[in-house]
N, C-alpha and C positions, 0 to 999 in steps of 0.2 A: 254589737248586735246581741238580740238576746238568742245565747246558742242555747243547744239542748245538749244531754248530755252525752255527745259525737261529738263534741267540741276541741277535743284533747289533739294538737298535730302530728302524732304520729302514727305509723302505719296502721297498728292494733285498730286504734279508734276509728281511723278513715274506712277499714275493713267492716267496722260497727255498725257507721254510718253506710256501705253498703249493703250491709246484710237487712238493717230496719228498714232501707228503700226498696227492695225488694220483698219484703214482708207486707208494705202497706201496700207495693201495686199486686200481689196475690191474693190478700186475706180483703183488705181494704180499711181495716184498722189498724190503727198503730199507737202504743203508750209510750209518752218518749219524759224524759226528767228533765227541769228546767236548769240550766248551771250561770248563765249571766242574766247582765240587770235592764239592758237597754229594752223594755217592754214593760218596766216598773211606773205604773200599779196597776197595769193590768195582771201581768205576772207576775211573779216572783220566782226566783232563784229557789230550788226546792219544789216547787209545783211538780206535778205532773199534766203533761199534754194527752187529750183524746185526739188524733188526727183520722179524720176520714179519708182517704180519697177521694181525689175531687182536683179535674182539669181548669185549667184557666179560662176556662167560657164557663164553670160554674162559680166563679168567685167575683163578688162586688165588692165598692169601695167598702171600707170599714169591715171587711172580714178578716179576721186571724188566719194566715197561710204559714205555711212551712215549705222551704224553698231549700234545695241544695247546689250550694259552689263551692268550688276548689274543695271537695270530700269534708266538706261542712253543713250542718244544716244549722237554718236561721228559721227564727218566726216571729214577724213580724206583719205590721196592720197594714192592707192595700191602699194607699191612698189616691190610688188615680188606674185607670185601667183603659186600655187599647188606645194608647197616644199615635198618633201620625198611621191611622188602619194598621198598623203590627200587633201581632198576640203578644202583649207582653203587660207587667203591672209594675207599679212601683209602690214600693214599701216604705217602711220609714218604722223604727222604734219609736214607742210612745215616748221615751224620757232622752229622745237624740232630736239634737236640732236640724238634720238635713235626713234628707232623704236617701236611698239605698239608690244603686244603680238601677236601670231597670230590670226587672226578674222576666227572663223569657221563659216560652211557653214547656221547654223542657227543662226547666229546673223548678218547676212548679210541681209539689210533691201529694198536698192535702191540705187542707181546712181545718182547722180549730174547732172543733162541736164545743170542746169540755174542758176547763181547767180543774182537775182535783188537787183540792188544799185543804188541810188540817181534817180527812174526813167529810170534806164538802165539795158537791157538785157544783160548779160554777159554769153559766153559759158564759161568750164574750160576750158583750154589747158592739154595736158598731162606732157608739161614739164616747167619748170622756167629759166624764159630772165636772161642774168648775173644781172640784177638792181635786179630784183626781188630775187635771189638766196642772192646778198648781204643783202637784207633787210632781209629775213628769219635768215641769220646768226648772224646779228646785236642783232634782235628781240629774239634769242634764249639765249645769251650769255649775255646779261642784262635784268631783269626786269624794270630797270628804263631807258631803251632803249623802250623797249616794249612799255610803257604808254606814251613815248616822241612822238611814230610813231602812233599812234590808235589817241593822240593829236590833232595832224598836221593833221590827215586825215579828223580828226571830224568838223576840222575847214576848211579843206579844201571841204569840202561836203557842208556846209552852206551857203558859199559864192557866 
């Protein structure tokens, strides 16, 4: 899953991860740093997250949420929402081939407005350009694909 950086399992960070949930349901912003790959290319490892708050009756398919379990947080694209009348959605990483459990209505943290990368604002889009679909399929189907493409980008960010 693509975590943020509250990804680390121990206590410090799980402490981290509570203090920034608590920050976004007070202020209702939150900037959070990207540290894994399963949301490549829409994000990247290194980014940084705009998160709004924003409950599970404000989020549709194809929006970018932030969810927290087990004193983690994920963010990942909605791909289906209110199965069987329950508030809950289900997620899924852009470059993973299955889907996340369902995300209930209280582990639904906020919304994605903003990806900031290299000095640029980026919206999400809701859906994936065929280049972009290919790379997540690439990226999901090798690990030493994975590290080849986060590579090139790191190198291509530099430049």
């Amino acid at each position: 899953m693509t975590e943020t950086g509250c990804a680390m399992q121990d206590n410090a960070a799980a402490l981290k991860c509570e203090l920034a949930a608590d920050v976004l349901r007070t202020s209702g912003k939150l900037l959070l740093g990207v540290t894994g790959q399963s949301m490549l290319p829409t994000v990247w490892p290194g980014d940084t997250l705009v998160i709004e708050r924003a409950g599970i009756d404000a989020v549709s398919e194809g929006d970018l949420i932030l969810f927290g379990r087990n004193r983690r947080f994920f963010a990942h694209r909605v791909v289906k929402k209110g199965m069987h009348g329950r508030s809950e959605v289900v997620t899924r990483g852009d470059s993973m081939p299955q889907a996340d459990p369902p995300v209930s209505e209280s582990e639904v943290l906020g919304k994605i407005s903003f990806i900031l990368r290299s000095g640029k604002c980026i919206r999400p889009t809701s859906t994936l350009r065929f280049r972009e679909r290919a790379v997540a399929a690439l990226v999901w189907r090798s690990r030493i694909a994975a590290r080849v493409v986060v590579g090139v980008h790191g190198l291509r960010q530099t430049n």
